[in-house]
N, CA and C atoms as an extended XYZ file, in Angstrom:
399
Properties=species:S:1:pos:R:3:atomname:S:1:resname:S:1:resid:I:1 pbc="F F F"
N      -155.690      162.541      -25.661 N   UNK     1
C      -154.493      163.328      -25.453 CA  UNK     1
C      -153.546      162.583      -24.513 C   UNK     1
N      -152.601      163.404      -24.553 N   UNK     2
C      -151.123      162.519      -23.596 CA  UNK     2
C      -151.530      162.638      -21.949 C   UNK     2
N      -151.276      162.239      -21.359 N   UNK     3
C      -151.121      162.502      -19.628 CA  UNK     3
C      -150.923      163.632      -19.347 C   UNK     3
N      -149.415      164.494      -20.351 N   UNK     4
C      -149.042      165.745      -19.996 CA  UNK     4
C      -149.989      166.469      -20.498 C   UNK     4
N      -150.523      166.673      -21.797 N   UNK     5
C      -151.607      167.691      -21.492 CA  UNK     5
C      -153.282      167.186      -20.852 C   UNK     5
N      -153.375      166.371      -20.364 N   UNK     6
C      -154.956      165.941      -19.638 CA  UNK     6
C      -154.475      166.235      -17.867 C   UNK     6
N      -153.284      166.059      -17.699 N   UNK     7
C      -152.813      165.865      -16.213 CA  UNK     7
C      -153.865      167.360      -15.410 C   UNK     7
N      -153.397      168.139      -15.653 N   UNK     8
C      -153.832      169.314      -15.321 CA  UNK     8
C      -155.704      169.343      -14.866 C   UNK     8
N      -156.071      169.066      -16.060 N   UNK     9
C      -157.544      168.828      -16.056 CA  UNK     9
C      -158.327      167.753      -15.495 C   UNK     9
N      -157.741      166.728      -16.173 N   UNK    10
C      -158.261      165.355      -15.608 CA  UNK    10
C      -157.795      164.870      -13.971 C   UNK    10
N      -157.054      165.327      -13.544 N   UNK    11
C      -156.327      164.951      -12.054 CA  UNK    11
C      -157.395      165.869      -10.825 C   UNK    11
N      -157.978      166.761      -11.011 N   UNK    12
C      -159.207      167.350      -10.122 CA  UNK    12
C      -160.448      166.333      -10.340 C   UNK    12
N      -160.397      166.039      -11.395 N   UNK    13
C      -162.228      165.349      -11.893 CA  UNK    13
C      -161.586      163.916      -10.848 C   UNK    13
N      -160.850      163.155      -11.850 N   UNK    14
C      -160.683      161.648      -10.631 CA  UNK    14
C      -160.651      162.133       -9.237 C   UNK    14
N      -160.033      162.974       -8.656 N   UNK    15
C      -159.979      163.276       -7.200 CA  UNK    15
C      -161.053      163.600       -6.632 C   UNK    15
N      -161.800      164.420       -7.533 N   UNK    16
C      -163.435      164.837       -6.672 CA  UNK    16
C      -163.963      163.531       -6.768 C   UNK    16
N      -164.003      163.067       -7.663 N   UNK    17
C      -164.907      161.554       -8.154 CA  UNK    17
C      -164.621      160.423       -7.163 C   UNK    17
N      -163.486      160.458       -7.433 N   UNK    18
C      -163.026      158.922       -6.706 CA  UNK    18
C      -162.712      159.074       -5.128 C   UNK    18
N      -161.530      160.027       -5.161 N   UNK    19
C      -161.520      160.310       -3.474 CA  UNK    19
C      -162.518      160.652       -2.786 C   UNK    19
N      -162.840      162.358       -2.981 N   UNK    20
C      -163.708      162.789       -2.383 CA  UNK    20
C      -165.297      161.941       -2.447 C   UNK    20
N      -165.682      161.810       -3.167 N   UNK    21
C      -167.248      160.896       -3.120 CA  UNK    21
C      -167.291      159.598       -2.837 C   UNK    21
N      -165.991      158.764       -3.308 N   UNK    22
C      -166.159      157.829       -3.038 CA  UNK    22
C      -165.234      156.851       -2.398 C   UNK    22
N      -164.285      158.102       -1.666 N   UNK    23
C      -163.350      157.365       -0.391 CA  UNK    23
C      -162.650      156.464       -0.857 C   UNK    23
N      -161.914      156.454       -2.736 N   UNK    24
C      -161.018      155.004       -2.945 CA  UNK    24
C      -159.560      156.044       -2.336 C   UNK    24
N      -158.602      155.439       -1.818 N   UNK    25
C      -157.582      155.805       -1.478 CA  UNK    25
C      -157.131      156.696       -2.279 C   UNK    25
N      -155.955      157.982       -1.658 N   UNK    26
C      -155.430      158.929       -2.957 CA  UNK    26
C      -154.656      158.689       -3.372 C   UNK    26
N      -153.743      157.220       -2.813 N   UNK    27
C      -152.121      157.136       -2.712 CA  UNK    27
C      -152.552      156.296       -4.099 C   UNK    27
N      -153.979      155.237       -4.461 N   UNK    28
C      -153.717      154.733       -5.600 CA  UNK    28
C      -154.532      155.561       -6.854 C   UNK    28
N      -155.367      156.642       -6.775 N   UNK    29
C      -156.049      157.290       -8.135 CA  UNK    29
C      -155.143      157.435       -9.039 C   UNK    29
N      -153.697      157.976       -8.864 N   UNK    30
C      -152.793      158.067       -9.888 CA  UNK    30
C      -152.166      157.387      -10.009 C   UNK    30
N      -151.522      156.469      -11.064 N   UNK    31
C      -150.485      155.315      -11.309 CA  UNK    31
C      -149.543      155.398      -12.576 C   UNK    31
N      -148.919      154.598      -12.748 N   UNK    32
C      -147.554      155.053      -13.589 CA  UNK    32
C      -148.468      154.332      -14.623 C   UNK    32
N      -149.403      153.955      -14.794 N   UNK    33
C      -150.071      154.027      -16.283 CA  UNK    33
C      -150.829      154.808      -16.776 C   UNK    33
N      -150.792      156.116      -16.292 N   UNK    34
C      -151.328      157.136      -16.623 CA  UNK    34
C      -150.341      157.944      -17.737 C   UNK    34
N      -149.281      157.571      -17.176 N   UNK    35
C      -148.548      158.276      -19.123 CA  UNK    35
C      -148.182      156.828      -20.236 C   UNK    35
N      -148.904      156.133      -19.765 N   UNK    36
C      -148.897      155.060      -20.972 CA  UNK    36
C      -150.296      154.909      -22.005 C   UNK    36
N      -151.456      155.921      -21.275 N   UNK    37
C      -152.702      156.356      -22.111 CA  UNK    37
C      -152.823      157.500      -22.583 C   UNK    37
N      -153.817      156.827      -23.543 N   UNK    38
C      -154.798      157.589      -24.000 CA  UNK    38
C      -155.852      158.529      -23.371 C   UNK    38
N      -155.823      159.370      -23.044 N   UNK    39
C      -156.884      160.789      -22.310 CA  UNK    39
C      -158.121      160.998      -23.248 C   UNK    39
N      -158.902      161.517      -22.275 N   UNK    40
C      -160.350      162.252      -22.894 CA  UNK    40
C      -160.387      163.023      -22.410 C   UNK    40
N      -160.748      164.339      -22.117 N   UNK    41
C      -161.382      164.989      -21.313 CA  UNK    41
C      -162.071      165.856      -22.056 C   UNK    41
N      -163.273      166.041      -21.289 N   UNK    42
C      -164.506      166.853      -21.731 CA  UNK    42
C      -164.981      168.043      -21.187 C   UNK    42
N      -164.956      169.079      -22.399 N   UNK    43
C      -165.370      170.811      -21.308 CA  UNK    43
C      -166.732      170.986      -21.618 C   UNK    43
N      -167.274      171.897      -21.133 N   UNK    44
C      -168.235      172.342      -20.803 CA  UNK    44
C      -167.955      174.320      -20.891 C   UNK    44
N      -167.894      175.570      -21.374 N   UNK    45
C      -167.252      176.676      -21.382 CA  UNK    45
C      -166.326      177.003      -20.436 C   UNK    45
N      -165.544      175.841      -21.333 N   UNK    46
C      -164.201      176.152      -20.694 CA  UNK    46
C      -163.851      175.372      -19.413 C   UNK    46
N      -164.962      174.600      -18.717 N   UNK    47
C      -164.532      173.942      -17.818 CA  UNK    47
C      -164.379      172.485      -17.745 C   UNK    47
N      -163.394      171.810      -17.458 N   UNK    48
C      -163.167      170.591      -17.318 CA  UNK    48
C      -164.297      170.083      -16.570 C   UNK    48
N      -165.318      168.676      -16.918 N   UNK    49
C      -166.188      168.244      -16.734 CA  UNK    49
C      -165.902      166.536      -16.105 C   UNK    49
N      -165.690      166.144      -17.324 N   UNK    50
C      -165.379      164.522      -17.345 CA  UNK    50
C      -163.874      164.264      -17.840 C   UNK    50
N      -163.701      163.148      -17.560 N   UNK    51
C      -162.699      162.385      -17.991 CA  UNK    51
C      -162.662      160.768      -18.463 C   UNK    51
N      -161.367      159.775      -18.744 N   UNK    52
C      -161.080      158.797      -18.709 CA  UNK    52
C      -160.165      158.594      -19.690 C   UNK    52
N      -159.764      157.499      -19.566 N   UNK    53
C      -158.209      156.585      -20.802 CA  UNK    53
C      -158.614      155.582      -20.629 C   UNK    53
N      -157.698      155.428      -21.914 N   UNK    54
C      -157.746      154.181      -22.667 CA  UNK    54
C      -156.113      153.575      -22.470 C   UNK    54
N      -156.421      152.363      -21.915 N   UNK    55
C      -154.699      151.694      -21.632 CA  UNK    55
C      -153.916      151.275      -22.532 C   UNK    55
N      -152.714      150.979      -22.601 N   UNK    56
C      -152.306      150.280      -23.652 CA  UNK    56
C      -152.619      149.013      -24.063 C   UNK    56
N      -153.481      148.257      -23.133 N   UNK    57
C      -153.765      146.562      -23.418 CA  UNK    57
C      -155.658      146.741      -23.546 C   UNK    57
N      -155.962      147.902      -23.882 N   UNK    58
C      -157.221      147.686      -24.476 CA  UNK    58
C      -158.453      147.974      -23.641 C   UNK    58
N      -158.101      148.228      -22.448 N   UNK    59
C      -158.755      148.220      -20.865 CA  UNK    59
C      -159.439      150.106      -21.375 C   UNK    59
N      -160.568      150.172      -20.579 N   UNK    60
C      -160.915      151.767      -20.722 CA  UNK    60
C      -161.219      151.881      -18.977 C   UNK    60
N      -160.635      152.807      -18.577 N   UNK    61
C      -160.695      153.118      -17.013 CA  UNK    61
C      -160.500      154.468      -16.628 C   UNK    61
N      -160.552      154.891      -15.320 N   UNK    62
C      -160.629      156.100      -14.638 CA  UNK    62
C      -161.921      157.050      -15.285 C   UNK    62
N      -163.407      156.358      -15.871 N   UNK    63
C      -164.267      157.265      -16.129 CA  UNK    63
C      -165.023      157.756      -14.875 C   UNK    63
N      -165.135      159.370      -15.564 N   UNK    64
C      -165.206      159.986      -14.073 CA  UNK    64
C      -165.841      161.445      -14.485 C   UNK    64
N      -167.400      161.497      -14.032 N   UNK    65
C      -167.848      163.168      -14.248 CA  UNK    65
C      -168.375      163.466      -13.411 C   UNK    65
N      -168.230      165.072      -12.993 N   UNK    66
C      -168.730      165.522      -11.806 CA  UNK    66
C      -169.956      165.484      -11.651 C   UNK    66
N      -170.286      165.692      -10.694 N   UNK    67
C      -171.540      165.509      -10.150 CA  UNK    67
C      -172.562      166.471      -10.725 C   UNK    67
N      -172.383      167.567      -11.186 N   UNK    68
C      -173.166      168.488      -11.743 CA  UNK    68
C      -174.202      167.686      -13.204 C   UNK    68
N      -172.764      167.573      -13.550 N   UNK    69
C      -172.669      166.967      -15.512 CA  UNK    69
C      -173.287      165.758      -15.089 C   UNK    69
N      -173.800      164.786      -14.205 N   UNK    70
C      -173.775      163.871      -14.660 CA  UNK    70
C      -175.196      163.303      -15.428 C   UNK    70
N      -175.525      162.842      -16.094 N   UNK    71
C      -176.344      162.023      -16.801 CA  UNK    71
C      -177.337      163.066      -18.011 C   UNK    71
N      -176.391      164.110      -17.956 N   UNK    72
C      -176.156      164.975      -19.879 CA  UNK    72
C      -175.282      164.816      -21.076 C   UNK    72
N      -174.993      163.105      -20.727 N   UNK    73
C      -174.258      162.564      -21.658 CA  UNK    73
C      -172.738      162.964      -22.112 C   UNK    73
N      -172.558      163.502      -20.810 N   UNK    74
C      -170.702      163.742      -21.208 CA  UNK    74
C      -170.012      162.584      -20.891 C   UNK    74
N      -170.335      161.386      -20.034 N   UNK    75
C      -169.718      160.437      -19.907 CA  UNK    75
C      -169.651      159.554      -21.256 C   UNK    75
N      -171.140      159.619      -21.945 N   UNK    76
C      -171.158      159.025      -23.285 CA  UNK    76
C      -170.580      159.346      -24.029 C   UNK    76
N      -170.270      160.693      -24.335 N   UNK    77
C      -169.056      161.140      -24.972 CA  UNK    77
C      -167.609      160.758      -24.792 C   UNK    77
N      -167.268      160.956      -23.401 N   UNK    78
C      -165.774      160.220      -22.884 CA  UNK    78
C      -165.393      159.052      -23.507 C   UNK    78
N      -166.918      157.717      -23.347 N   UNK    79
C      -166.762      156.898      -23.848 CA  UNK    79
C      -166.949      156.653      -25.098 C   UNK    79
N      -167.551      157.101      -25.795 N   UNK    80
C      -167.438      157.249      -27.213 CA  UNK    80
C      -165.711      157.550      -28.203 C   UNK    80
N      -165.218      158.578      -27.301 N   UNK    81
C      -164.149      159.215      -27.655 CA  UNK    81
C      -162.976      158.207      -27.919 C   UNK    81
N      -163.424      157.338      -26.232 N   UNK    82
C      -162.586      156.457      -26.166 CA  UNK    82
C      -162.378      155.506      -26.937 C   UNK    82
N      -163.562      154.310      -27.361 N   UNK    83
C      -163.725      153.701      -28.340 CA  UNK    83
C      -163.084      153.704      -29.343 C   UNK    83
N      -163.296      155.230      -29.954 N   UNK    84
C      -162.837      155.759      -31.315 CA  UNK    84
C      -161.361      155.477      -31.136 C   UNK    84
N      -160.757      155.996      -30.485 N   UNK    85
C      -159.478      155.779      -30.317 CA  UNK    85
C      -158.685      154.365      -30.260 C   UNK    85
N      -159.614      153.729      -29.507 N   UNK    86
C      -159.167      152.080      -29.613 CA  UNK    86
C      -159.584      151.736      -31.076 C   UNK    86
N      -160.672      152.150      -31.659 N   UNK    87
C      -160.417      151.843      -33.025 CA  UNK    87
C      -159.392      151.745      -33.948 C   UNK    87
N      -159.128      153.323      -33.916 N   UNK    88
C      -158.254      153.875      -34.689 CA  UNK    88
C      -156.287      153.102      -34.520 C   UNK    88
N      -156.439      153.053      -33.413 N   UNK    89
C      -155.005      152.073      -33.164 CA  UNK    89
C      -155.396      151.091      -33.292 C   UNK    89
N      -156.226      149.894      -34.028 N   UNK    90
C      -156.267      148.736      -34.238 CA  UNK    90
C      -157.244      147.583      -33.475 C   UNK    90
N      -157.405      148.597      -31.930 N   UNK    91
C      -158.486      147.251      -31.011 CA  UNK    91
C      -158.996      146.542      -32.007 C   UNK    91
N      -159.198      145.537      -31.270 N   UNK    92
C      -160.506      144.521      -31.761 CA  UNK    92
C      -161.591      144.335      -30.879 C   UNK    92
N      -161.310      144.784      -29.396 N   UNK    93
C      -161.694      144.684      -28.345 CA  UNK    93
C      -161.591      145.152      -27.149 C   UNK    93
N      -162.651      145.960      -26.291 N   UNK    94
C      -162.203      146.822      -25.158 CA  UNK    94
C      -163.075      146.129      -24.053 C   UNK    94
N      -162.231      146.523      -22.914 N   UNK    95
C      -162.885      146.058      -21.788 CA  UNK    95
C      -162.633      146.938      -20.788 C   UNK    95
N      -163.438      147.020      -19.718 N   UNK    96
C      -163.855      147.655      -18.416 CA  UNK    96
C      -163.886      146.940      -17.462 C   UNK    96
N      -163.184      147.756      -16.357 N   UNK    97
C      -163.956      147.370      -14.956 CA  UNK    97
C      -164.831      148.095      -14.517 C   UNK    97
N      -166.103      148.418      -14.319 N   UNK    98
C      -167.300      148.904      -14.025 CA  UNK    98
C      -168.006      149.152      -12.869 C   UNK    98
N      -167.980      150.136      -11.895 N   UNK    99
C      -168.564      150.023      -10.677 CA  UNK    99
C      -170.257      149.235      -10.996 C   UNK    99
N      -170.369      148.702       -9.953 N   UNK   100
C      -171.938      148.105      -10.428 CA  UNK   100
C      -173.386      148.985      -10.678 C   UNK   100
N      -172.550      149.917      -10.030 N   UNK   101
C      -174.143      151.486       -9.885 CA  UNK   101
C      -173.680      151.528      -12.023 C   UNK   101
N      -172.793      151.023      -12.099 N   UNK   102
C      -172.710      151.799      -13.626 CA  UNK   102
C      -172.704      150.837      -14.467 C   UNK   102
N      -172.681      149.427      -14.328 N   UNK   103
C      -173.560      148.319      -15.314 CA  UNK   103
C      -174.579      148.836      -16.160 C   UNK   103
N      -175.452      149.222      -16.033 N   UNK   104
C      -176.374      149.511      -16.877 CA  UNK   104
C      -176.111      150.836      -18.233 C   UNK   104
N      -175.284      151.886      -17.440 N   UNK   105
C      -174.569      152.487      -18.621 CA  UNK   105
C      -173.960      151.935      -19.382 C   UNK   105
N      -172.789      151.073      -19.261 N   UNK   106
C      -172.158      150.526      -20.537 CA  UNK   106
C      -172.560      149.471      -20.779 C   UNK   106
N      -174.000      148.478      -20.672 N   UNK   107
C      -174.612      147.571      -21.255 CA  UNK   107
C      -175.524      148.280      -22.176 C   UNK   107
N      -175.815      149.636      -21.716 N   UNK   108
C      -176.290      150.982      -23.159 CA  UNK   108
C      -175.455      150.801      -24.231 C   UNK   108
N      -174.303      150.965      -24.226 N   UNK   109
C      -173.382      151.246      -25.135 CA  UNK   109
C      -172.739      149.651      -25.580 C   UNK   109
N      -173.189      148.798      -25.286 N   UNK   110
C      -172.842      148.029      -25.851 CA  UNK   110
C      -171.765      146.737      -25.292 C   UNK   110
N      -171.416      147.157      -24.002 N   UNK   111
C      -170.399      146.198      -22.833 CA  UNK   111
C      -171.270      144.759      -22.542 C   UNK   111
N      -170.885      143.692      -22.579 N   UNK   112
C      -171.220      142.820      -21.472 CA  UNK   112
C      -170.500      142.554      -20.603 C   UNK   112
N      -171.029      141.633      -19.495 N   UNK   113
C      -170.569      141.532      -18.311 CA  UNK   113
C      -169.789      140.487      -18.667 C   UNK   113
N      -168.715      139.984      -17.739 N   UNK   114
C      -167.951      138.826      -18.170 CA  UNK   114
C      -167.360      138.550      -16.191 C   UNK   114
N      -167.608      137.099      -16.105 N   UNK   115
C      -167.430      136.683      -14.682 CA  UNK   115
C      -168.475      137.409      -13.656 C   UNK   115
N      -167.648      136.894      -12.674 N   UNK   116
C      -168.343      137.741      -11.813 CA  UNK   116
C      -168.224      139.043      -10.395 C   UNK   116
N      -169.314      139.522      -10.016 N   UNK   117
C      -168.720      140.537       -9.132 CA  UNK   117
C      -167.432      140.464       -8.373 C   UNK   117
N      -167.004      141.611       -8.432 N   UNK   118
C      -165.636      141.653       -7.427 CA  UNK   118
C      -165.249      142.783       -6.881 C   UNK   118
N      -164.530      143.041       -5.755 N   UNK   119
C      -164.619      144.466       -5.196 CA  UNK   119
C      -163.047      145.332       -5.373 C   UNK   119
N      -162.891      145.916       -5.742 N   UNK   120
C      -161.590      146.684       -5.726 CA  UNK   120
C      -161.927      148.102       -5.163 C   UNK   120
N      -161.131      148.661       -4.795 N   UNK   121
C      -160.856      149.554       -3.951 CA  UNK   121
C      -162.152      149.835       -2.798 C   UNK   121
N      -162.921      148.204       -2.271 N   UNK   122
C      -163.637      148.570       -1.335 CA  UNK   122
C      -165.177      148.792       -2.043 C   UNK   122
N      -165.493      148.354       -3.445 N   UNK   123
C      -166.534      149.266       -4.433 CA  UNK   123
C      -166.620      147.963       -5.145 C   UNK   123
N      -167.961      147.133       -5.198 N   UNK   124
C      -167.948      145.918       -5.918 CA  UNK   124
C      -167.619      146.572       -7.319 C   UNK   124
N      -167.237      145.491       -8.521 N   UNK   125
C      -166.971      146.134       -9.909 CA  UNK   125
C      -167.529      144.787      -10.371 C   UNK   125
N      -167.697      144.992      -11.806 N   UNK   126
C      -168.074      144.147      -12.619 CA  UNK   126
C      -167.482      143.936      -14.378 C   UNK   126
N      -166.406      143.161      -14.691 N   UNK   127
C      -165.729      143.395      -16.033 CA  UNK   127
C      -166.749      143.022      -16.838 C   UNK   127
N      -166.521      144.049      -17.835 N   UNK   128
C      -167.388      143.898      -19.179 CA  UNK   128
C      -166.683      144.067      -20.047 C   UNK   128
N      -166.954      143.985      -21.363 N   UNK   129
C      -166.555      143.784      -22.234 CA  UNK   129
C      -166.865      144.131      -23.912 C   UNK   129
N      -166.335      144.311      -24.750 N   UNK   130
C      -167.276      144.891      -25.857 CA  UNK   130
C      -166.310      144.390      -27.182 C   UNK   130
N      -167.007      144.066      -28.531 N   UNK   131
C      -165.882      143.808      -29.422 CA  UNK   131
C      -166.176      144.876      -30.366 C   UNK   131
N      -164.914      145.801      -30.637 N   UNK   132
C      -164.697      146.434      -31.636 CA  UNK   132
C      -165.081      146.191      -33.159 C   UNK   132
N      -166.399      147.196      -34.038 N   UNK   133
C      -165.939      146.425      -35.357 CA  UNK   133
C      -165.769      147.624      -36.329 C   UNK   133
């Protein structure tokens, strides 16, 4: 979905996720490439759970589920969703930046790693990578 309808939903999940748990600054969670994606967001009855987008250059970022949901496969879904979508507009190829606690999830699904560790917002990351077929 667009920014305008995920904004609402998806803008609590990154904030609990990212700010609150994990102290990345608030001034950068939101950025002016947030209405240049692609949205996911995932309910649960009725409640907003997970999130993430898909960029315009192929990148999948801001995945993010609360702490309750996590590891009942709503993130796999997010990312699944996402995928699909880079399909469907043409990808050939998606890539991530990956906190390192979460390497092993998207080497599940199919990411490799590419270079090496690096820290952004204070949180080593690790780009991976995946080819669309």
């Amino acid at each position: 979905m667009s920014w305008d309808k995920a904004r609402a939903d998806a803008s609590p999940i990154r904030f609990e996720v990212f700010v609150a748990e994990q102290r990345v600054p608030a001034d950068i969670e939101l950025d002016a490439m947030d209405t240049q994606c692609v949205h996911a967001v995932a309910y649960e009855n009725g409640q907003a759970v997970a999130t993430g987008r898909l960029l315009p250059d192929g990148h999948i970022g801001r995945m993010a589920v609360l702490k309750h949901w996590r590891g009942r496969g709503v993130g796999s879904a997010i990312l699944a969703a996402l995928m699909e979508a880079a399909r469907r507009r043409g990808d050939t190829k998606i890539e991530l930046s990956a906190q390192v606690h979460a390497v092993p999830f998207y080497a599940a699904h199919g990411f490799q790693p590419v270079g090496p560790v690096y820290e952004e917002a204070g949180i080593p990351h690790q780009a991976m990578a995946k080819a669309l077929g």
